[in-house]
N, C-alpha and C positions, 0 to 999 in steps of 0.2 A: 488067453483070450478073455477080455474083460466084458463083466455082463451086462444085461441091458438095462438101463437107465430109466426111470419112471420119465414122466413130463408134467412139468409146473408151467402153470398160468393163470394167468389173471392175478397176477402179484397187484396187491397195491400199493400206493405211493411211501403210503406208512411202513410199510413193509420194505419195502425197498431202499428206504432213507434211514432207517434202521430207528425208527422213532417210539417204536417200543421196549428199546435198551440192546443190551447187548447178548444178556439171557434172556429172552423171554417166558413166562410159560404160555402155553397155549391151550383154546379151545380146538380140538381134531376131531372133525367129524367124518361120519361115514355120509355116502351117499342116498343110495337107492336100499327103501326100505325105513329110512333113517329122516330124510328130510322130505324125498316124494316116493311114490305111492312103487313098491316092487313090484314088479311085474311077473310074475311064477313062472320059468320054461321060456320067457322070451326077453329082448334087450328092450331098454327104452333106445328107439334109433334116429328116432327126431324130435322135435319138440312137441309135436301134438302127443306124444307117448308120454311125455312129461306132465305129474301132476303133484303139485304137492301136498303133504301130508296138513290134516289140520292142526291149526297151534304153530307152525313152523315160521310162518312172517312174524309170530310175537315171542319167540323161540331166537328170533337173531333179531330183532328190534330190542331186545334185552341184552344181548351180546354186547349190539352198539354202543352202548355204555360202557364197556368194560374196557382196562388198559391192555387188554390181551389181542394178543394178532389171533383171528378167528381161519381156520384151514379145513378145507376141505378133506378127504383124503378117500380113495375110492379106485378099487378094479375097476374096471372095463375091456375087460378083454374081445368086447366087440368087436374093436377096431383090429386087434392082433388076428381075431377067425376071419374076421373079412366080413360079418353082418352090419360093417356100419364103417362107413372113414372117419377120419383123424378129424377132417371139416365139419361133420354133422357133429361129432361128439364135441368142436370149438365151437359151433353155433348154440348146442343146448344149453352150455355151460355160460358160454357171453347172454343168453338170457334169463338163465336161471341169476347169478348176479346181478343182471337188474331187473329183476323184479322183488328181489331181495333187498336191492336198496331203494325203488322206488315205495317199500314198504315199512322204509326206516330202518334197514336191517345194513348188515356190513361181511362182507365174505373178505381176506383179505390175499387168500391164493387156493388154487386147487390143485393139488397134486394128483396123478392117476398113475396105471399100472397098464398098458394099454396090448399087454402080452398074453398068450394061453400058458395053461400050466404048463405044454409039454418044451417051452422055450428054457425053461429051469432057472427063470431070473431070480432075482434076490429081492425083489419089488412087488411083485404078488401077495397079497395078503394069505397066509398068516403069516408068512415073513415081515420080518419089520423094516425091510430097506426103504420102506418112502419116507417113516418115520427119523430114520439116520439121516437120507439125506435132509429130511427137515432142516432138524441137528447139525448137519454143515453146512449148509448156504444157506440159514437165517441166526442159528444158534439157539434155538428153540430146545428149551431146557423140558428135555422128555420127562425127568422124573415131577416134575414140578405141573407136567400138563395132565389134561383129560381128554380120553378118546371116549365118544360116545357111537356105540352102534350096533346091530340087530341080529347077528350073525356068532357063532363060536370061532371062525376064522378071525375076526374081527378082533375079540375076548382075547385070542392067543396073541393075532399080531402087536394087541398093546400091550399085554403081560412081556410079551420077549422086547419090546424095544423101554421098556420101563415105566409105561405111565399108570396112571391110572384111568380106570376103565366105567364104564358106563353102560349096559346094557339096558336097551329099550323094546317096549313088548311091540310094537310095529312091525312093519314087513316079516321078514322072519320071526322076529325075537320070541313070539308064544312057542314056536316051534323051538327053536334054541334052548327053550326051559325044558319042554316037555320030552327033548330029545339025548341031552346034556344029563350023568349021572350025577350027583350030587348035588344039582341045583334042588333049592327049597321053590317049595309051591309059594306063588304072588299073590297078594290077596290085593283082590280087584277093587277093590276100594281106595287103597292107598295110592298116591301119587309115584312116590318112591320108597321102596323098600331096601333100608342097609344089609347086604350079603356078603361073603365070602366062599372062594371055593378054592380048597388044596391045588387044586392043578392051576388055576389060574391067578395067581395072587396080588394083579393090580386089582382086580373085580372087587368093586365098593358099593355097588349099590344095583337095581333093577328098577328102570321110572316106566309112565305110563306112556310116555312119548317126548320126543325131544325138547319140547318147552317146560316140562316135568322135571325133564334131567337140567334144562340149564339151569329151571330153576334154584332146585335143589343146589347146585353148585356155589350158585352167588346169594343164595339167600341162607343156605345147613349150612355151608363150608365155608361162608363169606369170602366167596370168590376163593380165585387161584393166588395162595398168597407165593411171597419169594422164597420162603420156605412151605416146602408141602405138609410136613409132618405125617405121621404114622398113615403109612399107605391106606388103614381101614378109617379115615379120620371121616 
């Protein structure tokens, strides 16, 4: 019996014409918590539940520039418990993309996980199945990408599918430090702070929020180049 399968969409043209090569690396975001605002104990289930974080239209208005295919990547398992259909979770997402680009920003697919834990897919984050099938139907070179997002599921799914990783103090993330053993204490001051942790070992850094982390990316790491170099780079 083979398992169940994430769902992609909102591919864009670029993306789909394969106009970012044939490896790419890529920008892998989380969603909730990450880009808009988490909601604690409940789903965002329609759009008025949807708010975005600040910093985040100039967080992918910065993206826009880059030669990198930009992806979403995000649970929902709303849609699997039945607090929310497949339709409302395509209307939030067909708006959250434009309003992303009518702010100068560029999303160029979203992958989701739209299952409960007890279905036992391979697609649920911390598993790295959305990140593989990334990796087969676009060829998104994982060791070479960045997953940014706010969660220790999140930390582990990119540590096991190879990237490197990004964690941001938003939605969860204060919590994820303060909960998480061998995380170093963040000093509030700083945008992003370079870390490592034995269990996790894509884990490169800790920012203030996602326009922090891209920052950090294209401006400390000079972007994603085609070679990554030393995972703590």
């Amino acid at each position: 019996m083979t398992s169940p399968e994430p769902n992609i969409g909102h591919i864009s043209k670029r993306l789909m014409s394969g106009d970012f090569g044939a490896s790419p690396s890529a920008f892998l975001i989380d969603r909730d918590g990450v880009i808009n605002e988490h909601r604690s104990g409940r789903y965002v289930n329609d759009w008025p539940d949807f708010t975005f974080l600040p910093g985040t239209f100039d967080a992918f208005s910065a993206l826009a520039s880059t030669s990198n295919p930009v992806i979403v990547v995000t649970n929902q398992s709303g849609v699997g418990r039945g607090a929310m259909s497949a339709l409302a979770l395509e209307d939030i997402h067909k708006r959250m993309v434009e309003a992303v680009t009518a702010n100068g920003g560029r999303i160029d697919a979203i992958i989701h996980c739209p299952h409960p834990p007890t279905v036992g897919c391979t697609c649920r984050k911390p598993a790295p199945g959305m990140f593989v099938s990334l990796a087969s139907r676009f060829g998104v070179s994982l060791p070479e990408s960045v997953f940014i997002g706010d969660t220790i599921t999140d930390l582990v799914a990119g540590s096991a599918a190879g990237c490197r990783s990004i964690l941001v103090r938003t939605g969860e993330g204060v919590r994820t430090i303060t909960t998480t053993a061998g995380f170093p204490a963040f000093d509030d001051g700083t945008a992003f702070q370079a870390v490592s942790h034995q269990s996790l070992p894509g884990l490169t850094g800790i920012a203030r929020n996602l326009n922090a982390a891209v920052a950090h990316v294209i401006l400390g790491w000079g972007g994603l180049r085609t070679s990554a170099g030393p995972i703590n780079s």
